[in-house]
LUMFI-29384 format. One record per atom (N, C-alpha, C): residue number from 1; residue in one letter; chain; atom name; z, x, y. Coordinates in steps of 0.1 Angstrom, whole numbers, plus 2048, in hexadecimal, padded with zeros to 3 digits. Each point is the difference from the previous one (the first is absolute). Layout:
BEGIN
> NUM_a_A_CA_Z_X_Y .
...
END
This chain:
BEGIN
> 1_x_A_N_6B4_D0A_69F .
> 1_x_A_CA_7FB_7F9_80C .
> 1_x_A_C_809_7F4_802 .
> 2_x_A_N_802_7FE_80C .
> 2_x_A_CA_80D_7F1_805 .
> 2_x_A_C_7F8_7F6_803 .
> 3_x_A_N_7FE_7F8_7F5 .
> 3_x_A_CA_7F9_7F4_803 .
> 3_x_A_C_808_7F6_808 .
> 4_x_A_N_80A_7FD_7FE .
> 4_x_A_CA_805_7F5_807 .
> 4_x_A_C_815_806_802 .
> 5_x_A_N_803_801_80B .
> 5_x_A_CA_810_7FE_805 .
> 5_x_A_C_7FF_7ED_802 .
> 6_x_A_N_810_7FE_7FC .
> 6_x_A_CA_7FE_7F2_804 .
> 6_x_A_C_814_7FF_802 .
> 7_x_A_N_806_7F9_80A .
> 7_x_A_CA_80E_804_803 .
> 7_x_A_C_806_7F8_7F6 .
> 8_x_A_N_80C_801_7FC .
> 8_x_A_CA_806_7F7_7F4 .
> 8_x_A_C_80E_7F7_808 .
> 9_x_A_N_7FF_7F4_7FF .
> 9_x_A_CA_809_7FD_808 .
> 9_x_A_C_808_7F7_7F6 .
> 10_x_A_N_80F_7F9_807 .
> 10_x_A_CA_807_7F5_7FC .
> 10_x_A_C_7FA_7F6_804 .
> 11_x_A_N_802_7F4_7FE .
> 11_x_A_CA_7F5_7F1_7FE .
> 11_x_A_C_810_7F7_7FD .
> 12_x_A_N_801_7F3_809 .
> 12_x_A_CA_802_7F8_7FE .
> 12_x_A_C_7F9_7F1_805 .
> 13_x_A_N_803_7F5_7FC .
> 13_x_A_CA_7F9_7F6_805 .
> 13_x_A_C_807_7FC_80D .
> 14_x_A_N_7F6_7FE_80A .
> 14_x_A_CA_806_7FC_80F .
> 14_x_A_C_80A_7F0_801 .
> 15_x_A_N_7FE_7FA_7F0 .
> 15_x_A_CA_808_7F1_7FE .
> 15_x_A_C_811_807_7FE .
> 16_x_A_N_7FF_809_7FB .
> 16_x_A_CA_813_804_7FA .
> 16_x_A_C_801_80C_803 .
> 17_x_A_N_80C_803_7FD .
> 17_x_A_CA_808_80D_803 .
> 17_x_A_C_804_80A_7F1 .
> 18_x_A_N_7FD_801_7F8 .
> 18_x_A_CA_801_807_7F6 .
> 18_x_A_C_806_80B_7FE .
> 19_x_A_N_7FB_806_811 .
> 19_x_A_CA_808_80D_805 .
> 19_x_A_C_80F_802_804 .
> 20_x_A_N_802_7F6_800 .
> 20_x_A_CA_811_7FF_809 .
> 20_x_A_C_808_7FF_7F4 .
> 21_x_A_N_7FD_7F8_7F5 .
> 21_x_A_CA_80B_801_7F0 .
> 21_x_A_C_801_80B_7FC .
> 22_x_A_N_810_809_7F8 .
> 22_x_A_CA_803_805_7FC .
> 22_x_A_C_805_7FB_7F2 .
> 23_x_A_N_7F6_80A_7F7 .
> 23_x_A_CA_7FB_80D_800 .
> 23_x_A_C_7F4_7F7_804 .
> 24_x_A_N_7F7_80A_803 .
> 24_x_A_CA_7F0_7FA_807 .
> 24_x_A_C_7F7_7FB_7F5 .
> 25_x_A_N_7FB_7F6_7FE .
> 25_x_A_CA_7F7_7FE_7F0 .
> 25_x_A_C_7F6_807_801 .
> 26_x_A_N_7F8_804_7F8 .
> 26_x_A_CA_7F4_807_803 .
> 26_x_A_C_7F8_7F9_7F5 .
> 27_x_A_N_7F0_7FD_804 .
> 27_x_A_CA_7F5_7FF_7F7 .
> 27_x_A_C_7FE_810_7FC .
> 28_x_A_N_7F9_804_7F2 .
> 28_x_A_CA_7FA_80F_802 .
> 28_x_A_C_7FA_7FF_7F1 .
> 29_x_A_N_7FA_808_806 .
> 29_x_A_CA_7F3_804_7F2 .
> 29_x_A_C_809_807_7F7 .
> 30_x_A_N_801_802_7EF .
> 30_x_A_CA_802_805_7F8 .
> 30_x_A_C_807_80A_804 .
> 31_x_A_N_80D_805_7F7 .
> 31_x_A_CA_7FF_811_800 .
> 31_x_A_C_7F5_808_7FF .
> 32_x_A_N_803_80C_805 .
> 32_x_A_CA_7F3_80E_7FC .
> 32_x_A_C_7FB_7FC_811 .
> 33_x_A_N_7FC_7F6_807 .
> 33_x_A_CA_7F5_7FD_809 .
> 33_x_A_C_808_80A_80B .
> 34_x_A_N_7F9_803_806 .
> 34_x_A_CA_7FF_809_811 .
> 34_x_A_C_809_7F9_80C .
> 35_x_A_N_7F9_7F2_802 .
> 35_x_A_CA_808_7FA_807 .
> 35_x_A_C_80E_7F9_7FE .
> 36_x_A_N_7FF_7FD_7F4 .
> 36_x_A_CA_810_7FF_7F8 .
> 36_x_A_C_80A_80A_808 .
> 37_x_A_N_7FD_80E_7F8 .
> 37_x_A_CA_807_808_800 .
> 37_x_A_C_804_802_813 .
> 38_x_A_N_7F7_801_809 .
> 38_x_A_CA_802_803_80D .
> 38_x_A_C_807_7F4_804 .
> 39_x_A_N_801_7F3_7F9 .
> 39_x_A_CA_806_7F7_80A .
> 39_x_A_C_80F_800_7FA .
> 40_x_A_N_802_806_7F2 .
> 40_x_A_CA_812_7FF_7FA .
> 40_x_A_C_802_80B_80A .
> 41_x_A_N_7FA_80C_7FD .
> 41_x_A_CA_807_80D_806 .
> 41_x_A_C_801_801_811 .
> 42_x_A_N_7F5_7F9_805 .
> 42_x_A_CA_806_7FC_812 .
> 42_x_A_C_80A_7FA_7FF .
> 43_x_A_N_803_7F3_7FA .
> 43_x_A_CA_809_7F9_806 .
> 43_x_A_C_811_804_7F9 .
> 44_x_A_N_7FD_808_7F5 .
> 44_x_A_CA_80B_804_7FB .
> 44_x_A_C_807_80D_806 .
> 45_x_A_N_7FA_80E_809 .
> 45_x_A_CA_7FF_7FF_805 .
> 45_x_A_C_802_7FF_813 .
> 46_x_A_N_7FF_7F6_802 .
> 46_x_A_CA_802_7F9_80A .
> 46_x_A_C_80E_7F8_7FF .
> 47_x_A_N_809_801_7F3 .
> 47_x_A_CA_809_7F6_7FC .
> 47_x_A_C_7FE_7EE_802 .
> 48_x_A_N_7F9_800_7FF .
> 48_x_A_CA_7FD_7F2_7FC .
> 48_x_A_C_801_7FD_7EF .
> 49_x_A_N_806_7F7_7FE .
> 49_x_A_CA_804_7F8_7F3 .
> 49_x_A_C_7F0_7F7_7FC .
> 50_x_A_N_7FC_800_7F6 .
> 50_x_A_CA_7F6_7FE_7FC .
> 50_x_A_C_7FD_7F8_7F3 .
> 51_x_A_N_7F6_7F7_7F9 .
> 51_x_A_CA_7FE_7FC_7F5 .
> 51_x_A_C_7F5_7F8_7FE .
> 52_x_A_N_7FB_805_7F4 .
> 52_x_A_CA_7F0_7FB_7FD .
> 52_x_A_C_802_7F1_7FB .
> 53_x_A_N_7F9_7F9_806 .
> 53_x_A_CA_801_7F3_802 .
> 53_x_A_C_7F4_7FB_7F8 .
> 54_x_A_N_7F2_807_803 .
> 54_x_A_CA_7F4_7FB_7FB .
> 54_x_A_C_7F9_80B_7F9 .
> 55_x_A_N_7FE_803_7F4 .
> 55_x_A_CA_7F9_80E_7FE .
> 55_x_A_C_7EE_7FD_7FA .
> 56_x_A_N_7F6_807_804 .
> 56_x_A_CA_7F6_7F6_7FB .
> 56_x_A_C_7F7_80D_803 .
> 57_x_A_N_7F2_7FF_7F6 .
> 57_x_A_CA_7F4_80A_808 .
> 57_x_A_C_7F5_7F9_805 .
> 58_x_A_N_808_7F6_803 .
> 58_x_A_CA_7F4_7F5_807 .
> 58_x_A_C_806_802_811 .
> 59_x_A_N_7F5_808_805 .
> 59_x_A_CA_805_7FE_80F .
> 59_x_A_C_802_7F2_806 .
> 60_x_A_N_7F6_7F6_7FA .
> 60_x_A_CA_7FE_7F1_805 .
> 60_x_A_C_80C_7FB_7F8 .
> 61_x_A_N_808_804_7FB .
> 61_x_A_CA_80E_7F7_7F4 .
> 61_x_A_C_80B_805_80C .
> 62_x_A_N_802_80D_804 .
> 62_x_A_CA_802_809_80C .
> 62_x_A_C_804_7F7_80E .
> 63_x_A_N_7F2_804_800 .
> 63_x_A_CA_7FE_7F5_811 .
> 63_x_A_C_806_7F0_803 .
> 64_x_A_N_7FD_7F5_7F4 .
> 64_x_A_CA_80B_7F5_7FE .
> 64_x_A_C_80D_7FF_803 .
> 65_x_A_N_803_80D_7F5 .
> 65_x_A_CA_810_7FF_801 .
> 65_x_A_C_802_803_80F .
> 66_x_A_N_7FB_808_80A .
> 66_x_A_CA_802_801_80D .
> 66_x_A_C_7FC_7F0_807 .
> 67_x_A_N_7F5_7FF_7FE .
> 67_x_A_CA_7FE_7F7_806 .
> 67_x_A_C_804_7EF_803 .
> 68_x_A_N_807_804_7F2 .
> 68_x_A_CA_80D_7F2_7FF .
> 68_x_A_C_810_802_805 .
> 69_x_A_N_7FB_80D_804 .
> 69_x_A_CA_80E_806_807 .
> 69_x_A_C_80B_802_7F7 .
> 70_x_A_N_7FF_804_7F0 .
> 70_x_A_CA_80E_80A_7FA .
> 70_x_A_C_802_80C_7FD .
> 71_x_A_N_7F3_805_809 .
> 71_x_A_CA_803_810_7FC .
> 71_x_A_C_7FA_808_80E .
> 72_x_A_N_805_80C_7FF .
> 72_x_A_CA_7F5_807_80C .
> 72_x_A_C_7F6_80B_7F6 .
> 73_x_A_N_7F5_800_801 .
> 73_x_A_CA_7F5_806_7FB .
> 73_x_A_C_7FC_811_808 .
> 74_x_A_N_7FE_805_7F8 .
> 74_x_A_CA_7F9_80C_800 .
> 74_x_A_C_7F5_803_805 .
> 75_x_A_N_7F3_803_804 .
> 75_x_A_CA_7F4_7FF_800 .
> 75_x_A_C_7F4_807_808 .
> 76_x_A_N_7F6_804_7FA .
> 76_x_A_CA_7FB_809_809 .
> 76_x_A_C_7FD_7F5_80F .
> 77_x_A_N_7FB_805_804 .
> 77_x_A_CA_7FE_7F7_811 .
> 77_x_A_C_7F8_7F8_800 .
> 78_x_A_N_7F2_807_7F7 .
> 78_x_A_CA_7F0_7FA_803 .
> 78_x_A_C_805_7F2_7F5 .
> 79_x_A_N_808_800_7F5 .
> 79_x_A_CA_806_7F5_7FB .
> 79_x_A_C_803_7F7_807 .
> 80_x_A_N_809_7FE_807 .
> 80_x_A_CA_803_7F6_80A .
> 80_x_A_C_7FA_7FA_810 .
> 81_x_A_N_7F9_809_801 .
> 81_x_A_CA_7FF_805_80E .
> 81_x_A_C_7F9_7F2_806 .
> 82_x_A_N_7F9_7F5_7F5 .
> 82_x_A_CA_7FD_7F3_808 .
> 82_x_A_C_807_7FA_7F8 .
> 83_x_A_N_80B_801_7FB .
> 83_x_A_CA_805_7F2_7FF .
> 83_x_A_C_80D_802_808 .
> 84_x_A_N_7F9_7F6_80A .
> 84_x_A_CA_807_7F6_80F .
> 84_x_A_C_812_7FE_7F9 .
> 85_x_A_N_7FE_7FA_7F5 .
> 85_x_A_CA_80E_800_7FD .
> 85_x_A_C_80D_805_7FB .
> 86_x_A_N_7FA_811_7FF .
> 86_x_A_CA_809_807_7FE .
> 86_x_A_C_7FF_80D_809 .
> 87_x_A_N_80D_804_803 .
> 87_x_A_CA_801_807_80B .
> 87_x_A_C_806_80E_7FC .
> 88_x_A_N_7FE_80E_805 .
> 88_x_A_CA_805_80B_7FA .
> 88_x_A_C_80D_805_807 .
> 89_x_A_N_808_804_7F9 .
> 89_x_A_CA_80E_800_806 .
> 89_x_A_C_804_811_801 .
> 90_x_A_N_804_805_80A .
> 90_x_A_CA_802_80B_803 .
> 90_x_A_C_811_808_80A .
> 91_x_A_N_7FF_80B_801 .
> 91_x_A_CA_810_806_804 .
> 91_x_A_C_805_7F4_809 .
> 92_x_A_N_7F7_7FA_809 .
> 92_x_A_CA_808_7F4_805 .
> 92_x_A_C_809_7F6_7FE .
> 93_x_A_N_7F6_7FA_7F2 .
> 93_x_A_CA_808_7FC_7F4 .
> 93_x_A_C_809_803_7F8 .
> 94_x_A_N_803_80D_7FF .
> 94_x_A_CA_80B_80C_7F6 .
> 94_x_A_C_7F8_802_7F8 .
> 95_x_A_N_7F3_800_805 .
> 95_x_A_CA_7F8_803_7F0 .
> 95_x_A_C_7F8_812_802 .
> 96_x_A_N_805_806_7FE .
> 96_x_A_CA_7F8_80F_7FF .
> 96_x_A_C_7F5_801_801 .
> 97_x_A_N_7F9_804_800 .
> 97_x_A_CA_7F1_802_803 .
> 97_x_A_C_7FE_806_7F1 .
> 98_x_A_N_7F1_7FD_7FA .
> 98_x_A_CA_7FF_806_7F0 .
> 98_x_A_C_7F2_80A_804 .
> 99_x_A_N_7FD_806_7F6 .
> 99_x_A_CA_7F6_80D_802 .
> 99_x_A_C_7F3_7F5_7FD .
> 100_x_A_N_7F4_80A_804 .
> 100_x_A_CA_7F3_7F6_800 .
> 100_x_A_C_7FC_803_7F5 .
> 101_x_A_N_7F8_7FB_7F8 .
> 101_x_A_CA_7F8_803_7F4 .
> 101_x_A_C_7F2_805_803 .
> 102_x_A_N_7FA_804_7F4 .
> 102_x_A_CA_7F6_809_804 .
> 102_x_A_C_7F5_7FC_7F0 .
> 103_x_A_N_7F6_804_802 .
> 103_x_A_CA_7F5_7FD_7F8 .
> 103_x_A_C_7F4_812_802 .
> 104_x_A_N_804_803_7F2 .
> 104_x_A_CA_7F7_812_803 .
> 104_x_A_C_7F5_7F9_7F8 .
> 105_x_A_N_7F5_80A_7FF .
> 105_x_A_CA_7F5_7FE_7F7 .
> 105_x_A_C_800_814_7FE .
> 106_x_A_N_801_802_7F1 .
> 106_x_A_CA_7FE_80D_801 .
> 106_x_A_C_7F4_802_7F6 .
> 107_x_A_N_7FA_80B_801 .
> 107_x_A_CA_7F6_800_7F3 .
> 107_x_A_C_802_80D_7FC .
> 108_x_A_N_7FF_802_7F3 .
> 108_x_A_CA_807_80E_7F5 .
> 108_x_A_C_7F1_80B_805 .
> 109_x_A_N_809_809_7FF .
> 109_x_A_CA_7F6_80D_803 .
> 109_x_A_C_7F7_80A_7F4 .
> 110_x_A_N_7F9_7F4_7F8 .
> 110_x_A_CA_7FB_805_7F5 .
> 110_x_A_C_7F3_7F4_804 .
> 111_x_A_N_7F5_802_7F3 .
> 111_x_A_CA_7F8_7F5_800 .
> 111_x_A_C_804_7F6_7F8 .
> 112_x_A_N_7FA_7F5_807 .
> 112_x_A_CA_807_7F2_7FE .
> 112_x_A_C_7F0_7FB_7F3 .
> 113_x_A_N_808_7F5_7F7 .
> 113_x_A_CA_7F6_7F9_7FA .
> 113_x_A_C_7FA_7F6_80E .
> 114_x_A_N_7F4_7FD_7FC .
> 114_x_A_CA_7F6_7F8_809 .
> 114_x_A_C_806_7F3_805 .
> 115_x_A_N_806_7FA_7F7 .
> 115_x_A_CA_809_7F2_804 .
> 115_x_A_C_80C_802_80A .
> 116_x_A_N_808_80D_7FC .
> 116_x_A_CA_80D_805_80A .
> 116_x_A_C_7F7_804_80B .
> 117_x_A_N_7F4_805_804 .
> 117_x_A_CA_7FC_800_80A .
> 117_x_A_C_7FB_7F7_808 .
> 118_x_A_N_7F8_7F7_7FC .
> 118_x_A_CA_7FF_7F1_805 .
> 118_x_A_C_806_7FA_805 .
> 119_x_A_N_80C_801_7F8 .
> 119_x_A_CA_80B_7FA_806 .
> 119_x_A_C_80B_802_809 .
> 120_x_A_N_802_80B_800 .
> 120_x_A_CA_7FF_80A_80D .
> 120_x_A_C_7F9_7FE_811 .
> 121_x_A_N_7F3_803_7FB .
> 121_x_A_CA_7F8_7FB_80B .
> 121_x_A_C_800_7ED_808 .
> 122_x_A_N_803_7FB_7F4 .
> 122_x_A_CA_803_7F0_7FF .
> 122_x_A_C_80C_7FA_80A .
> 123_x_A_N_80C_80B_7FA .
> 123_x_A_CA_80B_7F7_808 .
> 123_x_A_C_800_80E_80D .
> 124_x_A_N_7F7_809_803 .
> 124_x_A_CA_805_807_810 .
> 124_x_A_C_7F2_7F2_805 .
> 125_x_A_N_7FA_7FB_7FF .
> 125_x_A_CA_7F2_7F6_802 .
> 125_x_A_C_80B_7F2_807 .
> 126_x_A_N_805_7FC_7F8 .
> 126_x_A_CA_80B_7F6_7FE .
> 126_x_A_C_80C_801_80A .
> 127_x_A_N_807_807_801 .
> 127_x_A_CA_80D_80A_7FF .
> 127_x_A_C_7FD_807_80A .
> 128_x_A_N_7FA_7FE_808 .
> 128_x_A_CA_7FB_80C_80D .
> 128_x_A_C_80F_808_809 .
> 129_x_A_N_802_809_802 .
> 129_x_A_CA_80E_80A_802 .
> 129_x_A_C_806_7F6_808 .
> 130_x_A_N_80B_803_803 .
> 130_x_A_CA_808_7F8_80D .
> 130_x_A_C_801_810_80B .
> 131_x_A_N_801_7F4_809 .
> 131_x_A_CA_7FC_808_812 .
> 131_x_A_C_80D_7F8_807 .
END
């Protein structure tokens, strides 16, 4: 079941331009991460020159580095989407458009212990589908 789509955008701070230096700095979560990978392989790609400037699994360690304007950030949307000070950058910009992310909830087709089912029932309670 699709609990939540949410669009994944580029992020920079509306004070600097982050996006205009070559190669582009980027803030980004760890290797292995989802968004990582979608923002090297768009912009690589895309031929844009590239380099990880801030690496962190702290979205909020993330967000700073944008927000002080040395990197352009990664990020799902509903992340940024009220902070007034950073702005999402798109093909306008030379920036690609990135894929959306997604949130499933699946449950195994056997019987569940009593706790896996609670909790189940807990986060569709919580977690109600996206529309």
């Amino acid at each position: 079941m699709l609990l939540r789509k949410d669009p994944v955008v580029w992020a920079v701070s509306r004070k600097a331009a982050p996006h205009l230096k070559q190669p582009v700095p980027l803030a980004l979560l760890p290797q292995g991460s989802l968004l990582r990978r979608w923002a090297e392989e768009t912009l690589t790609a895309a031929g844009k020159r590239w380099v990880v400037v801030q690496e962190s699994s702290s979205v909020e360690v993330l967000r700073a580095s944008v927000l002080a304007g040395l990197a352009v950030g990664v990020f799902q949307e509903a992340t940024i989407s009220e902070a007034a000070e950073i702005r999402s950058l798109g093909p306008e910009d030379g920036f690609p458009a990135l894929p959306s992310s997604e949130m499933w909830l699946e449950r195994a087709d056997r019987e569940l212990p009593r706790a896996a089912k609670c909790l189940y029932e807990f986060l569709l309670e919580q977690l109600p589908p996206w529309e």
